[in-house]
C-alpha positions in Angstrom: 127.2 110.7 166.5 124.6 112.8 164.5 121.7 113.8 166.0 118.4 112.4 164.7 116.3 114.7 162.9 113.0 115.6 164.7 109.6 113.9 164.4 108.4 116.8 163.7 109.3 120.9 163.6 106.6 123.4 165.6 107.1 126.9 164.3 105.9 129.8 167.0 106.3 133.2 168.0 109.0 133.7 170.5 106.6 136.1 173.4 106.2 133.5 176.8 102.9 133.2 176.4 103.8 131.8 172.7 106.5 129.6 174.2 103.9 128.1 177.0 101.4 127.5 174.5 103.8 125.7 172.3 105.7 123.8 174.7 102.0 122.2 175.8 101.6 120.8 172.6 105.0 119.2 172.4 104.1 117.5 176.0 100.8 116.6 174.4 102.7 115.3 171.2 104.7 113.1 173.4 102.8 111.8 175.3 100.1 110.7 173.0 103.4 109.4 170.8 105.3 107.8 173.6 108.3 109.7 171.9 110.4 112.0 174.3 109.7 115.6 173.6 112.9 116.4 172.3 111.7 114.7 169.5 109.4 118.1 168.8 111.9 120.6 167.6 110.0 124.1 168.4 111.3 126.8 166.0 111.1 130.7 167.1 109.9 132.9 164.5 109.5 136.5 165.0 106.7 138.0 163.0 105.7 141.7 162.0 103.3 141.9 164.7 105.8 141.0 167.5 108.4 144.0 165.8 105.6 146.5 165.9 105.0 147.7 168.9 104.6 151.7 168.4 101.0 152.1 167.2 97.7 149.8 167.1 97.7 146.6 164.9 94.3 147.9 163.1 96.1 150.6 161.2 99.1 148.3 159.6 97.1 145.0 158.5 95.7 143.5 161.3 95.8 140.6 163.4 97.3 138.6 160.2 100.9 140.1 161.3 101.0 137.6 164.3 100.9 134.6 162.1 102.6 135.9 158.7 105.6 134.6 159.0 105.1 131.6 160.5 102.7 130.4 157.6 105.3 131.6 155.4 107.5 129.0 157.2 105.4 126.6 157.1 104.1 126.6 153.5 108.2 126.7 152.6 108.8 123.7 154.9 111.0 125.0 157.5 108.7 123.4 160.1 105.5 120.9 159.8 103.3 122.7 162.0 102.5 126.0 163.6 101.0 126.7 167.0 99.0 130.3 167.1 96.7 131.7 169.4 93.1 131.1 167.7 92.1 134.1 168.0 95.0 135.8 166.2 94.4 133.8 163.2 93.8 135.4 160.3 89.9 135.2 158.9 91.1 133.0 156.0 94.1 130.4 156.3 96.4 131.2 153.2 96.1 128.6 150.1 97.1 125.5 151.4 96.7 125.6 155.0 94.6 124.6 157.2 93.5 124.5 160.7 94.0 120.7 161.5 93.2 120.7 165.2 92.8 122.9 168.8 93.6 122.0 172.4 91.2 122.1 174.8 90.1 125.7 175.3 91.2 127.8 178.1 88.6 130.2 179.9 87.2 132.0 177.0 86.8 135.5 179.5 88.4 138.6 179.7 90.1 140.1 183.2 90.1 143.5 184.3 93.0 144.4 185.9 93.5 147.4 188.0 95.5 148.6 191.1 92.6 151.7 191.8 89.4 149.7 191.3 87.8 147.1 191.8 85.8 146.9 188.6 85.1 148.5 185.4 82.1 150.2 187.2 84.6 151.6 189.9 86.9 153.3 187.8 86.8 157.2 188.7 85.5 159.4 185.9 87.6 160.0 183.1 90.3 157.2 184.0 92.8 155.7 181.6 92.0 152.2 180.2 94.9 150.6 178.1 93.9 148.4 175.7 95.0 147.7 172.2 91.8 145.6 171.6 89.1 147.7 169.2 86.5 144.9 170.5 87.1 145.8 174.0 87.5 149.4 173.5 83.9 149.7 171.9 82.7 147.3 174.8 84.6 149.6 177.5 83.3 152.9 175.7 79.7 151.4 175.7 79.5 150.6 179.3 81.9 153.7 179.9 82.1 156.3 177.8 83.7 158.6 180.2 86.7 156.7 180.3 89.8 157.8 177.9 90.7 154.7 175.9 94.3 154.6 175.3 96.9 152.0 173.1 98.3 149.8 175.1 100.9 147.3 172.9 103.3 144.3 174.3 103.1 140.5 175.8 101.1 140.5 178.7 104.2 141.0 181.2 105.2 144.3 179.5 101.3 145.3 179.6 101.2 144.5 183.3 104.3 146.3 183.8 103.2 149.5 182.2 100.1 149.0 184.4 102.1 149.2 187.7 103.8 151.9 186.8 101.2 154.0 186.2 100.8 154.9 182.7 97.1 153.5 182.5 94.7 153.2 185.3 93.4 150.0 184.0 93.4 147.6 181.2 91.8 144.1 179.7 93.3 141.0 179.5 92.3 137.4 178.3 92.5 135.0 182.0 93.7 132.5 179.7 96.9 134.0 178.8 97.3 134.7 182.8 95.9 131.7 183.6 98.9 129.4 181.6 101.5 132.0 182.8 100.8 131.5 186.6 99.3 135.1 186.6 96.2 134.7 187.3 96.3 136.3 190.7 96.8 140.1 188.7 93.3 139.6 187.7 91.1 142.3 189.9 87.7 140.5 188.6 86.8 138.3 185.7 84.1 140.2 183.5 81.3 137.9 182.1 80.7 136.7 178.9 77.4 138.0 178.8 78.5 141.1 179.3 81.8 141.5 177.9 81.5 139.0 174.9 85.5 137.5 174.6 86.8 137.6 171.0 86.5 134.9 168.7 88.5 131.8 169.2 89.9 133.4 173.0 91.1 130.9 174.9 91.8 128.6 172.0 95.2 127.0 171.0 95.2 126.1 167.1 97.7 124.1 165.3 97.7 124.8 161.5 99.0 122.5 158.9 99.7 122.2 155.2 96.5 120.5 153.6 98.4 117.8 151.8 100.7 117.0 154.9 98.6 113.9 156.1 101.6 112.8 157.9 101.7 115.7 160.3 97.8 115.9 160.7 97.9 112.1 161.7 100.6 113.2 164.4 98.3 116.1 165.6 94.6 114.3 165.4 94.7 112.6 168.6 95.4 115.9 170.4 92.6 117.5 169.2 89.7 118.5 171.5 86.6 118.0 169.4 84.3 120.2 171.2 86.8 123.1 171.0 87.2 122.7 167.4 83.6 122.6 166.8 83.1 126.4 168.5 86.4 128.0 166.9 84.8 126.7 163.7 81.3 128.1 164.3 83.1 131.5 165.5 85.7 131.5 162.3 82.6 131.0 160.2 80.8 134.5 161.9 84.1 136.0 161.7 84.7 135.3 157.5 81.1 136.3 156.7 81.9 139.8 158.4 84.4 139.8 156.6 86.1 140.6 160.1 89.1 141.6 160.9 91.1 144.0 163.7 89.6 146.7 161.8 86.1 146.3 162.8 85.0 145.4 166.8 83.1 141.8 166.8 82.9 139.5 169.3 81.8 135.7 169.1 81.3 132.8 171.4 80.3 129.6 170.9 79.4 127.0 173.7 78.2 122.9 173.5 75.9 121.4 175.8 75.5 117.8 174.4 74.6 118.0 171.0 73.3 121.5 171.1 75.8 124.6 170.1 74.8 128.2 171.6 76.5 130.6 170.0 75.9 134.4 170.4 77.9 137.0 168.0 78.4 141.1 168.4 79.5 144.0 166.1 79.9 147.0 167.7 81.2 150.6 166.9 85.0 151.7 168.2 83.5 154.8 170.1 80.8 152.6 171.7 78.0 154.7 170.2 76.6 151.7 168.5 75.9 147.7 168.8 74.0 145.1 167.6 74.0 141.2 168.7 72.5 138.3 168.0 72.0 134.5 169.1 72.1 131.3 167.4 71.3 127.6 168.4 71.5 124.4 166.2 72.9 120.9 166.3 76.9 121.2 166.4 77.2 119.3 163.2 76.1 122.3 161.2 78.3 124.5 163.8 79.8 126.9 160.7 75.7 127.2 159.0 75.1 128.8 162.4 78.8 131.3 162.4 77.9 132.3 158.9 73.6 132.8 159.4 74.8 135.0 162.3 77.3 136.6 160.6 75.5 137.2 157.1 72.5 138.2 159.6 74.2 141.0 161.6 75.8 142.3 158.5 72.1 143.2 156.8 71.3 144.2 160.4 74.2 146.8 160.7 74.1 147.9 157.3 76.9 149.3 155.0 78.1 152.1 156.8 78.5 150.4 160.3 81.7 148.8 158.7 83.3 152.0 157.4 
C-alpha cells in the first residue's frame, strides 16, 4: 500500500539542537491537529553555515548561511515550512517569505561555562574565552579586556567538547539551547540580561512560511505564542534599522508585562572599546515603531564610523 503523503514537510538543519527544536513543533503540530506526528515529514537540509566550520561566520556572509538553503527549499517547494532558530534569521526574510509564527520562547540568557571559574569576574588574567559571537565578544572584552578572545565554531556538543579538553578556558552559550538538550547542568552561572544583553530573538523558535501559502500558516497559527512573536518582532525591527547583521555587535531584548512592551537595545564595538544603549517602552501593539525608534535612534547616536 502507498504511503500517504504528509500533511505537511518541515525543512531544518540537521545539528541536535536543530533536530530538538524541530521535532517540538511536529509534537506541537500534532497535537493541536489531532493528526499523528508522522504526519509531519521533517526534511534535513545542510546549509553553508553548518559546512563552514574553519573561520568566523562574520567574514563569509553572516548569520544568513544558517538559513540559505532552507529558504531556498522552501521558496522551490520541497517542504511547506522551515523551523530556524530566531536569532539566526536573516534581518530581512527573502521575497516571499515570511515569519508566520514562534513558539513560546526559551530563556532568553546567555551561560558561562567554565571548568576553572566560577564566573566571568573569576577568570585569571589573560585567560582564553571561546566564542564565535562578535556580540558577546565586545560584551566579554568590555567587562574584560584582559582576556584573549578566541573563535570557537560547532553545535553546542562540539563547543563543550573543545571546552573540556582544554583548548579554551571558557566560553558563552545560550541556556536555551542547553536547556532543550538536557544540558543545562554544564552551565557554571547564568549571566543577566542586564548585564550581558542576549542577542535578538535568543531563545526564540520561528517557523517561516511562503506568504501566499495560507494553507500552511492556518496549520501553524494555533501554535503560535503571541507574546513571543510580539518581542522577536520589536527586536527584528531594531535589528533591520541597523541594518544589523554578524558583522556588527548589537544586542536586543524585548519583554511584555500586560499591555506594556520594555525593550532595551545595544551596539557595541568588537574590541570592547566602545558602547552605546538605549531603552524603549510603548504599548505592544506598536512593538516594531519601538525596534525601529531604537534602532534609527542608536544609529545617529553611534554615528557613521561606529559601523565600519
Amino acid at each position: 500500500m502507498a504511503q500517504s503523503a504528509p500533511l505537511l514537510r518541515l525543512g531544518t538543519r540537521g545539528s541536535p539542537l536543530a533536530l530538538i527544536q524541530a521535532n517540538l513543533v511536529r509534537t506541537l503540530l500534532a497535537r493541536s491537529t489531532g493528526a499523528p506526528e508522522t504526519a509531519f515529514e521533517i526534511v534535513v537540509i545542510k546549509t553553508t553555515g553548518d559546512a563552514i566550520q574553519d573561520r568566523p561566520l562574520s567574514e563569509v556572509g553572516g548569520k544568513g548561511l544558517f538559513t540559505k538553503e532552507i529558504e531556498e527549499a522552501l521558496l522551490t517547494g520541497r517542504i511547506d515550512l522551515a523551523v530556524h532558530s530566531a536569532k539566526d534569521m536573516p534581518t530581512i526574510s527573502q521575497p516571499g517569505l515570511m515569519l508566520a509564527a514562534c513558539l513560546e520562547r526559551e530563556d532568553p540568557r546567555d551561560a558561562f561555562i567554565s571548568l576553572k571559574a566560577k564566573s566571568l569576574a573569576d577568570l585569571p588574567q589573560g585567560a582564553r574565552l571561546g566564542t564565535a559571537s562578535l556580540r558577546r565578544q565586545a560584551i566579554v572584552k568590555k567587562a574584560r579586556p584582559d582576556l584573549v578572545v578566541s573563535p570557537l565554531r560547532g553545535n553546542v556538543e562540539t563547543r563543550l567538547r573543545k571546552l573540556e579538553a582544554g583548548e579554551v578556558d571558557a566560553t558563552l552559550l545560550a541556556i536555551a539551547g542547553l536547556n532543550r538538550m538536557g544540558l543545562a547542568d554544564h552551565a557554571t552561572h547564568i549571566m543577566p540580561a542586564d548585564e550581558f544583553l542576549p542577542a535578538v530573538a535568543q531563545g526564540a523558535i520561528g517557523i517561516e512560511t511562503r506568504g501566499d501559502d495560507n494553507r500552511t500558516r492556518q496549520f501553524v497559527a494555533p501554535i503560535n505564542h503571541a507574546p513571543t512573536f510580539i518581542a522577536v518582532a520589536c527586536e527584528r525591527a531594531f535589528l533591520t534599522a541597523l541594518d544589523g547583521s554578524c558583522k556588527t555587535p548589537l544586542a536586543g531584548h524585548a519583554t511584555l508585562s500586560g499591555d506594556t512592551l520594555h525593550f532595551r537595545g545595544l551596539i557595541a564595538r568588537p574590541d570592547g572599546t566602545a558602547a552605546h544603549d538605549i531603552t524603549g517602552n510603548g504599548h505592544i501593539r506598536d512593538a516594531v515603531r519601538i525596534g525601529e525608534e531604537a534602532g534609527r535612534a542608536l544609529k545617529k547616536i553611534g554615528g557613521p564610523d561606529f559601523f565600519d
